[in-house]
C-alpha positions as CSV (number, residue, x, y, z in Angstrom):
1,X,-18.2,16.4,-14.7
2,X,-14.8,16.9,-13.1
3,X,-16.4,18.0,-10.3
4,X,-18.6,14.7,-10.2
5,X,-15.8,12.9,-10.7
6,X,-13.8,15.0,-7.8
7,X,-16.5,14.4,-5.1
8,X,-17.1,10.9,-6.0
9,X,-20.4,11.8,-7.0
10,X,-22.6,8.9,-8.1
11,X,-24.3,10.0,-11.7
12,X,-27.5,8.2,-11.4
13,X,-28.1,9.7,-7.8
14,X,-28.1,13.5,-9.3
15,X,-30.5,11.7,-11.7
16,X,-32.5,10.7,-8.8
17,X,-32.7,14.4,-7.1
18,X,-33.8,15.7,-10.4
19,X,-36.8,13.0,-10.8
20,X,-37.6,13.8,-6.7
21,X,-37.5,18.0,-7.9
22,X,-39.5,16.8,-10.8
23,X,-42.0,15.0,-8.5
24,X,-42.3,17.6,-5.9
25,X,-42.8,20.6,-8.7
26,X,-45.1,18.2,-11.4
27,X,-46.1,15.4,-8.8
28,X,-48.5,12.6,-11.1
29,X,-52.4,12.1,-9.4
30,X,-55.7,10.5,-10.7
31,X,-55.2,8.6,-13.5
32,X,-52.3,9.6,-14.2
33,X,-50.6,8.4,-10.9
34,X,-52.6,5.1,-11.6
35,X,-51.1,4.7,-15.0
36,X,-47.4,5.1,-13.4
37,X,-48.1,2.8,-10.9
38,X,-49.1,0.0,-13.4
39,X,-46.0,1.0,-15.0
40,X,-44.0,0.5,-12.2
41,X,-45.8,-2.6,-10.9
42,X,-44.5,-4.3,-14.7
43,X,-41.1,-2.6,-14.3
44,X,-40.4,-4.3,-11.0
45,X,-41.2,-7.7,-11.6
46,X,-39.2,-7.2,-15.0
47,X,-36.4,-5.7,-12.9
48,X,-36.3,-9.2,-10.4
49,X,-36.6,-11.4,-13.5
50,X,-33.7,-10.5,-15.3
51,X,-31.7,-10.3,-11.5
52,X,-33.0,-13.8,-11.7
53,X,-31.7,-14.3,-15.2
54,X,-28.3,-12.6,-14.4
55,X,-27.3,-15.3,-11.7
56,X,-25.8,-18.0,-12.8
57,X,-25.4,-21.6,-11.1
58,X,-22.3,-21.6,-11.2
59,X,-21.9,-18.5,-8.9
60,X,-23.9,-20.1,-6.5
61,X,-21.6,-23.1,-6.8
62,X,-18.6,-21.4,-6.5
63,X,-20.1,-19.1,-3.7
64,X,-20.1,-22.2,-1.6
65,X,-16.9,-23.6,-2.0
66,X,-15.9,-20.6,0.4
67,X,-18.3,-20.8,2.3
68,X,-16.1,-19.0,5.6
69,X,-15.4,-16.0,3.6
70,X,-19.6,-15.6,2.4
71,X,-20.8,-16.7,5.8
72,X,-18.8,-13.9,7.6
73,X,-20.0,-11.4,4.7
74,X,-23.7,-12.8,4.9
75,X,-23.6,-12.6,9.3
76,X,-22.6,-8.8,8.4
77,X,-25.4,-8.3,5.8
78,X,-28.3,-9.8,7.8
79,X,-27.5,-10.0,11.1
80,X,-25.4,-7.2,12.6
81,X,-26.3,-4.7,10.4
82,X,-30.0,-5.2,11.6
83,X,-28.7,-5.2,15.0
84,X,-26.9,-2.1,14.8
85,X,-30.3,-0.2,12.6
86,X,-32.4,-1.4,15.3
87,X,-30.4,0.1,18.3
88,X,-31.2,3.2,16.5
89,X,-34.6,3.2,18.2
90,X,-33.1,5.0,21.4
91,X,-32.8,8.0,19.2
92,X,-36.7,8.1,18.3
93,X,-38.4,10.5,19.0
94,X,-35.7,12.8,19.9
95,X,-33.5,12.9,16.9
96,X,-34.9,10.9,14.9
97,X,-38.9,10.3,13.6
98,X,-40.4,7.3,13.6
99,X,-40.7,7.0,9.8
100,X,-37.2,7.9,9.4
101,X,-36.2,5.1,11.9
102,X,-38.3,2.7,10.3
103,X,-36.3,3.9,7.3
104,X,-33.2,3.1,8.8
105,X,-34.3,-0.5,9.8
106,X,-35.5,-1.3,6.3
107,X,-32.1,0.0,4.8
108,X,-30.3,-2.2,7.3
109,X,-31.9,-5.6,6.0
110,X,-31.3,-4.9,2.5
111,X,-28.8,-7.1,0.7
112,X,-25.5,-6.2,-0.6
113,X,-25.0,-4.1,-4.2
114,X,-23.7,-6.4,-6.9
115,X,-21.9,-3.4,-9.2
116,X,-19.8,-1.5,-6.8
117,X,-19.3,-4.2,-4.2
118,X,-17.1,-5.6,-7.1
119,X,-15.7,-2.4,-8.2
120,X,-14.5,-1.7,-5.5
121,X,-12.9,-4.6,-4.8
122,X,-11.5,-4.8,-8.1
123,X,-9.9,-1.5,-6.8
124,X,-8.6,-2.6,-4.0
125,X,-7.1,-6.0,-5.7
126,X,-9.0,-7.9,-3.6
127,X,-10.8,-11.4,-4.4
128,X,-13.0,-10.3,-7.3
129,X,-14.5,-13.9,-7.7
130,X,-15.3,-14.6,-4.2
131,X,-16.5,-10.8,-4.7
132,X,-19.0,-11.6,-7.6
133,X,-20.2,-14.9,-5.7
134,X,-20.9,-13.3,-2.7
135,X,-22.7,-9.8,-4.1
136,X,-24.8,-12.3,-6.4
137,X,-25.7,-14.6,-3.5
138,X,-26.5,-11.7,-1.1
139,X,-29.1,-10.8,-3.7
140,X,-30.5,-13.9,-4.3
141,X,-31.1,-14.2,-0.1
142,X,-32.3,-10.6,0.3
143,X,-35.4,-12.0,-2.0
144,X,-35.7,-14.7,0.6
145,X,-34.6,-12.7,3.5
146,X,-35.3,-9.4,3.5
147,X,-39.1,-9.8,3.9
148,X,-38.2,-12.5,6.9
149,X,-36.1,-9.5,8.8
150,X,-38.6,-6.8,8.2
151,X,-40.9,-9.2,9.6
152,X,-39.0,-9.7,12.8
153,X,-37.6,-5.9,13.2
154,X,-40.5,-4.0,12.0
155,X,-43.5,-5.9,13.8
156,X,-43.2,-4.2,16.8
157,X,-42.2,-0.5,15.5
158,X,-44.9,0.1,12.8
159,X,-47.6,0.8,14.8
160,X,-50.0,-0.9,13.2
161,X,-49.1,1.5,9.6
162,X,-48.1,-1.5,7.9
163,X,-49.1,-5.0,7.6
164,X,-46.3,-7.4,7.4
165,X,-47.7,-10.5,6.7
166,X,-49.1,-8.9,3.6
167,X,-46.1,-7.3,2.7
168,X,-44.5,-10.6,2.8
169,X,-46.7,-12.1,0.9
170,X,-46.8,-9.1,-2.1
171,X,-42.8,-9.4,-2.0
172,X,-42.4,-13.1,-2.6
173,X,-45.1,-12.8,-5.7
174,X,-44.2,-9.9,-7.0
175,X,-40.5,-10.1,-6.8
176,X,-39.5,-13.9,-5.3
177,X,-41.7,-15.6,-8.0
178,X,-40.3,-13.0,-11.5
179,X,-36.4,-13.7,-9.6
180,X,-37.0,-17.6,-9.5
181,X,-38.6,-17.7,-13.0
182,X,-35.9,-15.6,-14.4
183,X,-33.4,-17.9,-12.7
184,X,-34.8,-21.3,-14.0
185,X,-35.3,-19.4,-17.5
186,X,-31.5,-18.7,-18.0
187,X,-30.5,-21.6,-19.5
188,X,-32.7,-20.2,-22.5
189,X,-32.1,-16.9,-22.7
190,X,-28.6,-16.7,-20.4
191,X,-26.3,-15.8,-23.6
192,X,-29.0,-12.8,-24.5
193,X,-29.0,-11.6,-21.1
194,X,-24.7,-11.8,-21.0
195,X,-24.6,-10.1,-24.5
196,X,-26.8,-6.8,-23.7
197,X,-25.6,-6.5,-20.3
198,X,-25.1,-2.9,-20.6
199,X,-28.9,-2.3,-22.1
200,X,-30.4,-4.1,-19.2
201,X,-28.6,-2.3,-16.4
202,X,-30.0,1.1,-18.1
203,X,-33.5,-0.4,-17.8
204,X,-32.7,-1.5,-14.1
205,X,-32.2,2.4,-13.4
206,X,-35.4,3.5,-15.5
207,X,-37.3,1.1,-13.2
208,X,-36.1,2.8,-9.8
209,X,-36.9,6.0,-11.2
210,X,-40.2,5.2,-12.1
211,X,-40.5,3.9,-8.5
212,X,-38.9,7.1,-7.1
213,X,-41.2,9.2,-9.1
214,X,-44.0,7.6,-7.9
215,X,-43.3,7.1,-4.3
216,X,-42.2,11.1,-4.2
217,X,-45.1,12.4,-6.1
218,X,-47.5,10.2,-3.2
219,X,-45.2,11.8,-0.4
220,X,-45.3,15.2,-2.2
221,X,-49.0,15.0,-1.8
222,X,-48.8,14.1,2.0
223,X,-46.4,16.7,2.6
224,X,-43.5,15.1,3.0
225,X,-41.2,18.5,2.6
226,X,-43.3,19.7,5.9
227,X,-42.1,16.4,7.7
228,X,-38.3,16.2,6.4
229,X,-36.4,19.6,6.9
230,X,-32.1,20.7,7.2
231,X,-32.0,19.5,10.5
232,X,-33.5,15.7,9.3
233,X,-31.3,15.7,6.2
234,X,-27.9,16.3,8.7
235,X,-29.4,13.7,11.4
236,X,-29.7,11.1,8.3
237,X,-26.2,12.1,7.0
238,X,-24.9,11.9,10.4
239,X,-26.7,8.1,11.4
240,X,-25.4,6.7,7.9
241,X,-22.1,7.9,8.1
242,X,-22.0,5.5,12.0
243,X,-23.7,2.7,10.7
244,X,-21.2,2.7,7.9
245,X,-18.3,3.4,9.7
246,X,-19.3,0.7,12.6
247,X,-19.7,-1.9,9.9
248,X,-16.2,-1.2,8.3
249,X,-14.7,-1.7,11.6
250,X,-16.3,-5.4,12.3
251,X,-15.4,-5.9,8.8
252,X,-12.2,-5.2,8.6
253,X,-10.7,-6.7,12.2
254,X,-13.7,-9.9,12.0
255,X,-11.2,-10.5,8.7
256,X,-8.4,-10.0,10.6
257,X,-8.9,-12.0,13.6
258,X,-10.6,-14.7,11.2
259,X,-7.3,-15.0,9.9
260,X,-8.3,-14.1,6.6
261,X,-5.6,-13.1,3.7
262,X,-5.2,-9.6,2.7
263,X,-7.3,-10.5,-0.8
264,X,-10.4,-11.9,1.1
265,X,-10.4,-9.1,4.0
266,X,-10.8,-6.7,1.2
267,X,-13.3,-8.6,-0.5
268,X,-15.4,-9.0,3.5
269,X,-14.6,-5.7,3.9
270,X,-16.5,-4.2,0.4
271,X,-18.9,-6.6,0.2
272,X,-20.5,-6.4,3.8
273,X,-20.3,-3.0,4.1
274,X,-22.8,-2.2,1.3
275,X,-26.5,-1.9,0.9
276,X,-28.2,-2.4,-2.7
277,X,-30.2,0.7,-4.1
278,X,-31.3,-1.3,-6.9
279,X,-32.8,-3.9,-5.1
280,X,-34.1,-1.6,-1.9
281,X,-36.3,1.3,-4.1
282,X,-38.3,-1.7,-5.9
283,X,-39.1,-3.8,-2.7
284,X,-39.9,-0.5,-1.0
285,X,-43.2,0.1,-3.5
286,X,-44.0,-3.2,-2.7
287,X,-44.1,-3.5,1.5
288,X,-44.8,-0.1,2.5
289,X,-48.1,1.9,1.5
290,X,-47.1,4.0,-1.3
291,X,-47.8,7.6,1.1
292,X,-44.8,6.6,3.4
293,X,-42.4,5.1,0.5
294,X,-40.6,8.7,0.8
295,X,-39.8,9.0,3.3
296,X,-38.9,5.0,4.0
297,X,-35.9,5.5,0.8
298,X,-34.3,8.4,2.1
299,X,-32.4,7.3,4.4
300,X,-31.3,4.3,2.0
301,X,-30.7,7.3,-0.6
302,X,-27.9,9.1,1.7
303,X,-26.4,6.0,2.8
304,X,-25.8,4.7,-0.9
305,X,-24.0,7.9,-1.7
306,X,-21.9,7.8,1.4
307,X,-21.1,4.6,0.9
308,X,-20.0,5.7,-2.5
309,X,-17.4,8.3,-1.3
310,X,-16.2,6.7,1.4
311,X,-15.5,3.3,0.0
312,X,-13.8,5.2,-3.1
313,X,-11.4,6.2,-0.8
314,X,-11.2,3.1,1.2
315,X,-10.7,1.4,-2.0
316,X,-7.6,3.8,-3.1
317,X,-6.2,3.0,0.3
318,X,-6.0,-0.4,0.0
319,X,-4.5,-0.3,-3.6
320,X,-1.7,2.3,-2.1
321,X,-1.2,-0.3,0.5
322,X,-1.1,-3.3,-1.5
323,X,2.0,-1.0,-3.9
């Protein structure tokens, strides 16, 4: 655990290499893989209701109020990110596959993590409120969002392999409509939801794994270890680690030039530099076919973890400073 602790490991990612080992040595088929993937299917849409259920109005309320300090965060989330994930397509096919790309581009129109977004900048003693307003918000708009960007950024790359408009359409029922019926049901079951908290985040994670289970047992089957090799694992580790540190650097002097205070650069900084795991593995199931979900998540995989370690020590940084 000291070791963990040491590398800034994240505990539930180890759990996810053991449920991807799992699935590559015991991968589910038949009936089965059709019982998971009911499973899953309930999971998700349970997993969207109570991030629906979670939000309160008054974050969004608040969230507007600064609206400068979100807009500059939600421009970073939606926009350049994109940008940046779709000038990746010069690498293809030469260092990177076309799945893998593809990966990439659906990693870079996720929204922002809620949890360590706001750990971090808790951390750093940056703005935790305008922190929590803007994670919560950037969720709420990726359900919205994200199916709009992949739309527009993945039309003209998936070779016909996936079908957008249907994608669209399964991610606003099976995700859009469980988040806006969780939302409108919190003033009923809001104080339940605040009390267990804790119990509901553990179901969050059982939910991804289930997904991750799933998706590697289908890419097990289709040989994805013959498609992903060392050489792939260092190109992804090497991509995510620019993306990231690009993205750091608009944050950090857009803040800056923005004339931002110290509290709310910190807060721009953490909470436009991330991309939500929780959120990405569940819509994954949903738009692309279930024999490329993979291999799509990888990259999203890496790039949480680096995230992780880096902005732990971004984070420490910033506290020094602030001393």
């Amino acid at each position: 655990m000291n070791i963990i602790k040491l590398l800034k490991i994240d505990p539930f990612l180890l759990t996810l290499i053991i449920v991807v080992i799992t699935a590559t040595i015991l991968p589910c088929e038949g009936d089965t893989k059709r019982f998971f993937e009911t499973l899953t299917t309930i999971a998700i849409a349970l997993l969207f209701f109570m991030h629906g259920a979670k939000l309160s109005f008054n974050a969004i309320i608040d969230g507007i109020k600064n609206w400068r300090l979100h807009l500059v965060i939600f421009v970073t989330t939606f926009i350049v990110f994109p940008i940046l994930g779709s000038t990746l397509q010069i690498f293809v096919p030469t260092l990177l596959s076309n799945d893998l790309y593809l990966g990439f581009i659906y990693l870079c129109t996720l929204p922002a993590t809620v949890q360590s977004a706001i750990a971090f900048t808790s951390i750093a003693r940056g703005n935790i409120a305008a922190a929590i307003c803007s994670a919560s918000a950037s969720t709420l708009l990726g359900v919205f969002v994200t199916p709009i960007l992949i739309g527009i950024f993945m039309h003209t790359q998936s070779n016909g392999a996936l079908d957008i408009s249907d994608a669209i359409y399964s991610i606003m029922i099976k995700l859009m409509l469980p988040f806006v019926i969780g939302h409108l049901s919190r003033p009923l079951i809001g104080k339940w939801i605040d009390k267990y908290r804790k119990v509901i985040n553990q179901t969050d994670r059982l939910s991804i794994l289930l997904v991750v289970y799933v998706a590697f047992s289908s890419a097990v089957i289709n040989g994805i270890w013959q498609q992903i090799d060392l050489i792939s694992f260092i190109t992804i580790i090497f991509f995510s680690l620019l993306l990231l540190t690009i993205v750091l650097l608009i944050t950090t002097y857009s803040a800056r030039l923005l004339g931002f205070n110290k509290q709310d650069e910190i807060t721009i900084v953490f909470c436009g530099s991330k991309k939500s795991l929780a959120s990405g593995i569940p819509m994954a199931s949903i738009i692309f076919p279930i024999s490329v979900t993979g291999i799509m998540v990888l990259p999203l995989m890496i790039f949480h973890q680096i995230q992780l370690m880096v902005c732990a020590l971004l984070a420490a940084h910033y506290a020094k400073r602030r001393d």
